[in-house]
C-alpha distance (Angstrom), angle and dihedral (degrees) to the residues before:
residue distance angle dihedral
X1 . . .
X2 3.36 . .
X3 3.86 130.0 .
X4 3.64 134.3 -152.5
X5 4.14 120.7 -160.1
X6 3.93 114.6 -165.3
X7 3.20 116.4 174.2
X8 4.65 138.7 115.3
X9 3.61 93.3 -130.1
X10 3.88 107.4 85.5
X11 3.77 91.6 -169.8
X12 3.89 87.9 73.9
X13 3.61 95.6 53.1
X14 4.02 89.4 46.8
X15 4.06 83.7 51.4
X16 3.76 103.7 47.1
X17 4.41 89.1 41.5
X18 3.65 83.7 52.5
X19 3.80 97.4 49.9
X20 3.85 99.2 31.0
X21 4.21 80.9 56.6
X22 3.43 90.5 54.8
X23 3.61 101.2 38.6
X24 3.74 131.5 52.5
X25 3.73 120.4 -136.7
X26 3.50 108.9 142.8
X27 3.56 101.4 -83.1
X28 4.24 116.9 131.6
X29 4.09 104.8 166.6
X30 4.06 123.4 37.4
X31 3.54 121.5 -176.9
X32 3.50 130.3 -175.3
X33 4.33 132.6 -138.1
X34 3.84 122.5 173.8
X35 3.76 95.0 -162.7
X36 3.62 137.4 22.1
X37 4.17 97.5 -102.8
X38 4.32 81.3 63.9
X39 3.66 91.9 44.5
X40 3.96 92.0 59.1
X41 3.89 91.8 41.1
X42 3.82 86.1 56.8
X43 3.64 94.6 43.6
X44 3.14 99.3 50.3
X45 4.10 92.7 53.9
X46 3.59 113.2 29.2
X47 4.23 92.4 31.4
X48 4.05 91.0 -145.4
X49 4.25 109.5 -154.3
X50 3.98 91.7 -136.0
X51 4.02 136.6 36.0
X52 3.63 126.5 -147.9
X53 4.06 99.9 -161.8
X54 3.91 127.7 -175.6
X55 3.48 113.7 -157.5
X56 3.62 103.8 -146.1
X57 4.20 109.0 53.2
X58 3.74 127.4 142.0
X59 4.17 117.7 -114.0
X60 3.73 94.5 24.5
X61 4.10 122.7 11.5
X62 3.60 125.8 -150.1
X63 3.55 96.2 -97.1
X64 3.54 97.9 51.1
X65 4.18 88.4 49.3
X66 3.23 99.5 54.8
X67 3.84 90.0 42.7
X68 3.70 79.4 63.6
X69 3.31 94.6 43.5
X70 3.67 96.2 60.3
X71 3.50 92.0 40.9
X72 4.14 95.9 61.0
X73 3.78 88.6 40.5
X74 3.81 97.0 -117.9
X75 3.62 114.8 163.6
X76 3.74 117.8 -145.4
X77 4.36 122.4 140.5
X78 3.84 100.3 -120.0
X79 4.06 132.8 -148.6
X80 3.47 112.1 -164.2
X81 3.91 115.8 -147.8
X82 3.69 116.5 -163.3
X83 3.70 141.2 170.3
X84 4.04 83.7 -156.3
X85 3.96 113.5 100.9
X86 3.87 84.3 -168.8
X87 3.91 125.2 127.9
X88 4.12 95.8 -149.9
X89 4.04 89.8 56.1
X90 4.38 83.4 50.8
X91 3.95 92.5 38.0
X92 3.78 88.1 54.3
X93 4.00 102.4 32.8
X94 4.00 77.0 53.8
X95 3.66 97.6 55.2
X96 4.23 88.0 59.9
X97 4.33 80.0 64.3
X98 3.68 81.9 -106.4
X99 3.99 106.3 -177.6
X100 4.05 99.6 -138.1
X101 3.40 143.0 -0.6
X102 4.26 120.4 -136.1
X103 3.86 139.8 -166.1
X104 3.48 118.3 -136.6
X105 3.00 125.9 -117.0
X106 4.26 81.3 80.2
X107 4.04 113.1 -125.4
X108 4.02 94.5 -153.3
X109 4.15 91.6 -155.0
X110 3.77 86.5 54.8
X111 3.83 96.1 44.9
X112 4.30 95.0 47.3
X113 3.82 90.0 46.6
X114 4.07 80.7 56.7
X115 3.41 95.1 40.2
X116 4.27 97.3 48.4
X117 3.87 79.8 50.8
X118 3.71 100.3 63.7
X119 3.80 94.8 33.4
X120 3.97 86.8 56.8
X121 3.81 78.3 46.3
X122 3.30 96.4 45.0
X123 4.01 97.3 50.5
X124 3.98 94.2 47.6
X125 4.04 86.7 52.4
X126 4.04 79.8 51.2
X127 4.00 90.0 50.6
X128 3.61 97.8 49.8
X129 3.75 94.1 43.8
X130 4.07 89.1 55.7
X131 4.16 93.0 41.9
X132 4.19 83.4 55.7
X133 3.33 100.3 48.2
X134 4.55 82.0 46.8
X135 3.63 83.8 49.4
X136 3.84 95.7 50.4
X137 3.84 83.2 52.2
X138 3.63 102.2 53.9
X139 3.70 97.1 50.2
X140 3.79 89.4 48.4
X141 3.98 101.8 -96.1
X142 4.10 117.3 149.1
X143 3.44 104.8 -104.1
X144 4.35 117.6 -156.9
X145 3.98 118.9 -134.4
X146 3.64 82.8 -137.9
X147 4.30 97.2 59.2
X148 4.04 83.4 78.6
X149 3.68 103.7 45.4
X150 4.17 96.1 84.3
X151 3.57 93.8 33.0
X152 4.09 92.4 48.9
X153 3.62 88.0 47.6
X154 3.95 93.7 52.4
X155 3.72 96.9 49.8
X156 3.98 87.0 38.4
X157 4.09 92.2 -128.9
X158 4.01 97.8 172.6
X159 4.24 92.2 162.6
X160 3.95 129.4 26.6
X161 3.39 147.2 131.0
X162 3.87 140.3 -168.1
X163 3.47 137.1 -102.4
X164 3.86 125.8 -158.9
X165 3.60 121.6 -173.2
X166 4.17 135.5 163.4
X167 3.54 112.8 -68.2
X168 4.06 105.6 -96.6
X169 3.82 97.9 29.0
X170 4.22 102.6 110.0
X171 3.82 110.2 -145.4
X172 3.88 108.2 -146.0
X173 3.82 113.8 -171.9
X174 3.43 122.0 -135.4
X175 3.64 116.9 -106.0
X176 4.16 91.4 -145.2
X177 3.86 84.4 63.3
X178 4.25 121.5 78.5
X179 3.61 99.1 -132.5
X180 3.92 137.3 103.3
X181 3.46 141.9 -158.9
X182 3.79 115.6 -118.4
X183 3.40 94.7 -173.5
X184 3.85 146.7 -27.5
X185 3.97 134.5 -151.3
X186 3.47 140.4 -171.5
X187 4.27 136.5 -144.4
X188 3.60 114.7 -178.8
X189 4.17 89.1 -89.9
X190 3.77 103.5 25.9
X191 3.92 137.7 66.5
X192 3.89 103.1 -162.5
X193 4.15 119.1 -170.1
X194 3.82 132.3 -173.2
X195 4.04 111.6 -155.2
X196 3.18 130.0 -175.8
X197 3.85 121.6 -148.1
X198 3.57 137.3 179.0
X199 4.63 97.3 -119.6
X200 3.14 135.0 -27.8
X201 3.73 101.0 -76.2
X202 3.89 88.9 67.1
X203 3.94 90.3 56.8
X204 3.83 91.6 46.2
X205 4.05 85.0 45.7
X206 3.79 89.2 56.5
X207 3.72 96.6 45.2
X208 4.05 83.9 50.2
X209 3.83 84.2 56.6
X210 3.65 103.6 49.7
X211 3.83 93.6 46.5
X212 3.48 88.6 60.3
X213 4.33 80.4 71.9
X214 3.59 103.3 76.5
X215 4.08 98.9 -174.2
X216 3.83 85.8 58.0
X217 3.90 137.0 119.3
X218 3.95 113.1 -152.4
X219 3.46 135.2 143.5
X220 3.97 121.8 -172.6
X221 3.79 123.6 -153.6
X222 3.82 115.9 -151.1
X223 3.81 125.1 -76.3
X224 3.68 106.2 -83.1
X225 4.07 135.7 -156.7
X226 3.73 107.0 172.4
X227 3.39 125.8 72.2
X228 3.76 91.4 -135.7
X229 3.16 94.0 60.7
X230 3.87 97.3 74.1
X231 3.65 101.7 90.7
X232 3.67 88.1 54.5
X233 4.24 92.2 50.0
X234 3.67 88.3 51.4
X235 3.53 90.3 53.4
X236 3.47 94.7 48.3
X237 3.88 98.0 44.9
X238 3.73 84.9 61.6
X239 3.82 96.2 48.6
X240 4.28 81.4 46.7
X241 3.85 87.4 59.1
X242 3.87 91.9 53.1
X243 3.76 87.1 67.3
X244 3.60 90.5 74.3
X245 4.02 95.7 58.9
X246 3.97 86.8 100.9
X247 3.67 99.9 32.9
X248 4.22 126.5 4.8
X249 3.04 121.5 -126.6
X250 3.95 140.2 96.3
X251 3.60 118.3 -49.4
X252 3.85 133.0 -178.5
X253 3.15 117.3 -137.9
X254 4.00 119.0 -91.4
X255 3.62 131.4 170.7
X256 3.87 120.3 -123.1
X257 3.62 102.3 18.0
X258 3.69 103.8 144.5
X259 3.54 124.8 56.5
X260 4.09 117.2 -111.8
X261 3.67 90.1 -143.4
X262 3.80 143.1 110.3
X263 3.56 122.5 -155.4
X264 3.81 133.0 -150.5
X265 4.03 88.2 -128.5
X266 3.74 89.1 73.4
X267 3.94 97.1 54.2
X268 3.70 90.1 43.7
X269 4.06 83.6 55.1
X270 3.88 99.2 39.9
X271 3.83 86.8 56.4
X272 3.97 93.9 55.9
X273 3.58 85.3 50.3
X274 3.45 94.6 53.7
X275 4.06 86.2 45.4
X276 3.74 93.6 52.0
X277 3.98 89.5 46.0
X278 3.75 93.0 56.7
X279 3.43 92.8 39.6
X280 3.87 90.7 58.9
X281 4.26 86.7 -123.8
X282 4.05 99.7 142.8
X283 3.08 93.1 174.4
X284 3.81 103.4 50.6
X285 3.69 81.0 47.2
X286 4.32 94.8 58.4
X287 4.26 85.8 44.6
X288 3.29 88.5 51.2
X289 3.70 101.0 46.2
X290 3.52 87.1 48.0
X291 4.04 89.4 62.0
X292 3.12 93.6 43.5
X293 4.21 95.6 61.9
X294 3.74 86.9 38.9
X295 3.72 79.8 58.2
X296 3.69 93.2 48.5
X297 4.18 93.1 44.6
X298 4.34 89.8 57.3
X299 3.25 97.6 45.6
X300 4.31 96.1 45.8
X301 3.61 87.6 -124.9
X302 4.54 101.1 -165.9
X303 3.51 101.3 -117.6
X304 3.62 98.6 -126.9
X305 4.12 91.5 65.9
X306 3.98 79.3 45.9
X307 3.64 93.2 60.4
X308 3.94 94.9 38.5
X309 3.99 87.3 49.2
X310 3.81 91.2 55.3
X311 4.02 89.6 40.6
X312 3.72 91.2 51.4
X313 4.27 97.5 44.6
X314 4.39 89.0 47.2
X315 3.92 81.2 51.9
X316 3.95 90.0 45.5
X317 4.07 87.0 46.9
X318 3.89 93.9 54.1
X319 4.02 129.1 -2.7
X320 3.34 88.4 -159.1
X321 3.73 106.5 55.0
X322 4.24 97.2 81.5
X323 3.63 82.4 103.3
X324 4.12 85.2 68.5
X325 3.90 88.9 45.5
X326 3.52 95.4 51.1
X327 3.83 93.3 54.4
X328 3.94 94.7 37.3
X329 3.58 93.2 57.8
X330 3.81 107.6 0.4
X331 3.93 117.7 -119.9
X332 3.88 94.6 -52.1
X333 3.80 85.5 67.1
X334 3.84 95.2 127.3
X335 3.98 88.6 42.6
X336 4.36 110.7 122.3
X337 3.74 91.6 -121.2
X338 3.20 106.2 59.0
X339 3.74 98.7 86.5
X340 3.44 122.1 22.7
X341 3.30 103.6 177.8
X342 4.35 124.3 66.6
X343 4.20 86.1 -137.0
X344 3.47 104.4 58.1
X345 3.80 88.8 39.3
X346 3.74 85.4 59.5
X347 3.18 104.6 39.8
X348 4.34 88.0 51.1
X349 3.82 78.2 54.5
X350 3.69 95.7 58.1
X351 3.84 92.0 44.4
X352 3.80 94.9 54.5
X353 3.78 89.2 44.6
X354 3.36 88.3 48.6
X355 3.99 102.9 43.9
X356 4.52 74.0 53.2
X357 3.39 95.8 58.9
X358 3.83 97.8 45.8
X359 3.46 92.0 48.3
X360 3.83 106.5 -117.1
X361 3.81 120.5 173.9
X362 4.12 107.4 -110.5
X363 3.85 76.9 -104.1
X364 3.59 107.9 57.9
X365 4.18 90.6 52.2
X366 3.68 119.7 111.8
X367 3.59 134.6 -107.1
X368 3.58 117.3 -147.6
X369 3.83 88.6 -116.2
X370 3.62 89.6 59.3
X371 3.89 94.8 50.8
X372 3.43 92.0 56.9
X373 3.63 88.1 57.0
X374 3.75 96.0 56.5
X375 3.60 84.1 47.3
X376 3.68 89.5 64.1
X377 3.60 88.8 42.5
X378 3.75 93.3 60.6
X379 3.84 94.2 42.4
X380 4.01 83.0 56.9
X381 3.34 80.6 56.3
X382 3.87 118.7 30.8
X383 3.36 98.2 30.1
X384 4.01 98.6 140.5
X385 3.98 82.4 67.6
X386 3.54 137.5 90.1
X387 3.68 100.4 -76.7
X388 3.77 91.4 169.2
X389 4.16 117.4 142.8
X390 3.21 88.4 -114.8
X391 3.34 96.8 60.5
X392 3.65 106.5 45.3
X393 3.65 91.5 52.2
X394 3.35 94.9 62.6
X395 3.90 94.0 40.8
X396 3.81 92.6 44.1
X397 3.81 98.6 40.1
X398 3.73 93.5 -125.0
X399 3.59 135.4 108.4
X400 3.58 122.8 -86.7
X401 3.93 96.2 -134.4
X402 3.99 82.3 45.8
X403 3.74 88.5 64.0
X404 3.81 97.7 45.8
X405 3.79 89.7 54.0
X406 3.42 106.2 40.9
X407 4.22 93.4 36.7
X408 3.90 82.9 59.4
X409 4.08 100.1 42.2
X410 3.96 91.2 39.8
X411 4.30 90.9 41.6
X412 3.25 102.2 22.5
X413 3.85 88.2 -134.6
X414 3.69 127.9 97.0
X415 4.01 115.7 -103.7
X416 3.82 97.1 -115.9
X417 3.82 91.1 43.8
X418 3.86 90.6 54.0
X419 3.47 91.8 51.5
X420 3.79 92.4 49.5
X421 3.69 85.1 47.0
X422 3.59 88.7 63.2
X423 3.81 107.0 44.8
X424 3.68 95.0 45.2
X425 4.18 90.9 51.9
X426 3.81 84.9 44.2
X427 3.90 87.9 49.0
X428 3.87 98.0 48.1
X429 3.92 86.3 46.5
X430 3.96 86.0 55.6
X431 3.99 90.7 47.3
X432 3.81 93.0 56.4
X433 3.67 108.0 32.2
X434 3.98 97.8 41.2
X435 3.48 151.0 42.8
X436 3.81 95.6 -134.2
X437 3.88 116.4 147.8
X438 4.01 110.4 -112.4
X439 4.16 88.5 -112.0
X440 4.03 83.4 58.1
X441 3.91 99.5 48.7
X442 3.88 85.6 44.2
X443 3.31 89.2 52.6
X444 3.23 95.5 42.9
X445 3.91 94.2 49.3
X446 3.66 94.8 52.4
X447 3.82 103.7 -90.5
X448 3.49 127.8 131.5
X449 3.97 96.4 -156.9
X450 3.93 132.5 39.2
X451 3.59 89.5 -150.9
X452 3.86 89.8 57.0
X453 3.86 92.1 34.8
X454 3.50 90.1 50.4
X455 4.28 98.1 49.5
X456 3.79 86.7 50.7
X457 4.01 89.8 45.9
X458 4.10 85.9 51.6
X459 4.20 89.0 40.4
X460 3.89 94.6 50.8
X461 3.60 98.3 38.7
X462 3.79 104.3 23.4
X463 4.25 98.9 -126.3
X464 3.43 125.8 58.9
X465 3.68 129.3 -90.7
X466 3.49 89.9 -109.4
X467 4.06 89.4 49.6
X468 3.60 84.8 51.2
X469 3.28 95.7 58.7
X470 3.54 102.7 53.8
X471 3.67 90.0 43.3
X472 4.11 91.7 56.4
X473 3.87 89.5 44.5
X474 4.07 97.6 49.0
X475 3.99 87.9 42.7
């Protein structure tokens, strides 16, 4: 932060060098005016954070400077310092949205308490300016090189780099690992974070981390230096998460990954899927959707054409069935963030080709959302079963990452903890209201084992299912 002494008396700027040297507050450039005219020179080049400001100074006062101030629209946090015990000098300093008002002589414990104030200040208003300008980005504003310079500068970011991940996937840093995050913001499909980190071996440290999490969505720009260069990393922190349409994981971002072409081998397959369909063959029609995204995968197909492809074939299918569309995906349908992944763009393929066949009314279709509910439903229901992602996906037609995130956003509880949830309820229930054995409520419950049932039973409820019994029955 930079700091900005104006004021006649050069004692004062000898004293607060001396104790701003010896003490740390925050403060990394001073600069020093002996009159007002100075003061605006320097604030209009070096754009201090914080202003001390005597009130009485020959050429230009205080008063008179920061009418100036306020008149050019300069923004600077200002400390007056005055010899002048006087209430009109405060009442009009105050007026100018001056932050404080101080005696002379200057009590240095009472001035660095003010000045760590409007640093902290300072920084948040920093913060929020950068998470804006992120904001403008994600919902497809114009962002300047230019909006990050001051900001940068005031939270002194020298290195960084951006992360994008799926919206509803928390990134945690480690705490083993030198970097921060600045700030993070949300759209409804993106997670974007700015962190700051000390060179470029602590970015490619972090990305080691995170690729150690295999269920993960995260894409890494490049290790950056200039502020500038931010609109650019966001950019390519969102082209990094693409990577991860055929496979998640965490990608770095690299230019040119997907291949630009079409190939002949997809028509040839989109027109045996449109046999199969009007031939009523549903299961031809999953085989050959399956091909067809194995087709995609070799051949690094970008994700957006993907998308468009799939758009364009429904549309081919049946003119009339944009209605479904709309509601599926709302009128951004054909927009390159709404699925990240290839499997749960396939698998929305299937359903929509599917809800065709059967004849639904546009109405009737599905929404992902709404899948997930029935998925719910049938873990309510079937939840001695195999209730494994895996295996819903491919029951459900959706994606399995799909499920995770939108179980977790719609429930606010994690899939796997739901289902837990469920089995351990169901198992208490069993405890209390029958005289089961422990291998038959396991079994019942969806575990394999007793001995496993029963160390989860003990883990989730902290006794034993036996324990619980007896407790339930003596109650």
């Amino acid at each position: 932060m930079k700091l900005l002494i104006v004021d006649d008396q050069n004692s004062v700027h000898m004293f607060l060098d001396k104790m701003l040297e010896s003490h740390t507050v925050g403060i990394s450039g001073v600069f020093h005016a002996y009159n007002g005219k100075e003061a605006l020179v320097l604030l209009e080049r070096e754009k201090p954070d914080i202003m001390l400001l005597d009130v009485k100074m020959p050429v230009m006062d205080g008063l008179e400077t920061l009418r100036q101030i306020n008149a050019a629209g300069i923004q600077v946090r200002t400390i007056i310092l005055s010899a002048y015990n006087e209430f009109e000098y405060a009442r009009k300093a105050l007026l100018f949205h001056v932050k404080d008002y101080l005696l002379k002589p200057i009590d240095w414990e009472e001035l660095s308490d003010k000045l760590r104030m409007l640093i902290c200040q300072a920084r948040e208003d920093a913060v929020s300016a950068i998470q804006e300008r992120v904001g403008d980005y994600l919902n497809g504003q114009k962002v300047a090189s230019r909006d990050f310079a001051l900001s940068f500068e005031k939270l002194d970011i020298k290195g960084y780099g951006f992360l994008c991940s799926r919206s509803g996937e928390g990134i945690k840093l480690p705490d083993e690992i030198p970097a921060q995050m600045i700030c993070a913001c949300s759209s409804e499909d993106l997670n974007m974070s700015l962190i700051r980190t000390e060179d470029s071996g602590v970015w490619d440290a972090l990305r080691e981390h995170f690729c150690r999490e295999d269920a993960l969505f995260i894409g890494f720009s490049l290790y950056q230096e200039r502020p500038e260069q931010a609109p650019e990393a966001m950019r390519q922190s969102i082209e990094a998460l693409k990577q991860g349409f055929y496979e998640p994981g965490t990608y770095r971002y690299e230019p040119d990954v997907f291949s630009q072409t079409s190939s002949q081998l997809e028509m040839e397959l989109a027109g045996r899927i449109q046999d199969a369909y009007l031939n009523g063959d549903v299961q031809n029609v999953k085989l050959l959707v399956e091909r067809l995204f194995t087709l995609f995968r070799r051949t690094k197909t970008p994700p957006q054409y993907v998308q468009e492809f799939c758009y364009s074939f429904l549309l081919h299918l049946n003119k009339d069935f944009i209605t479904t569309f709309q509601q599926l995906k709302g009128s951004s349908f054909t927009s390159e963030f709404n699925y990240y992944d290839a499997a749960s763009l396939k698998n929305a393929l299937l359903r929509m080709i599917i809800n065709m066949q059967c004849d639904f009314e546009p109405e009737e279709a599905s929404t992902d959302s709404d899948v997930v509910c029935r998925i719910k439903q049938y873990i309510d229901l079937h939840y001695n079963q195999d209730l494994s992602l895996e295996t819903m996906s491919k029951h459900f037609f959706i994606g399995k990452y799909q499920i995770s995130r939108i179980f977790k956003k719609k429930f606010e509880i994690n899939y796997s903890d739901y289902i837990l949830k469920v089995r351990m309820e169901n198992a208490a229930l069993l405890l209390t209201a029958t005289s089961c054995k422990l291998y038959e409520i396991a079994h019942k419950t969806g575990f394999e084992e007793t001995s496993y049932f029963s160390n989860v039973f003990k883990k989730y409820y902290g006794v034993t299912p036996n324990e619980y019994r007896k407790m339930e029955e003596s109650s």
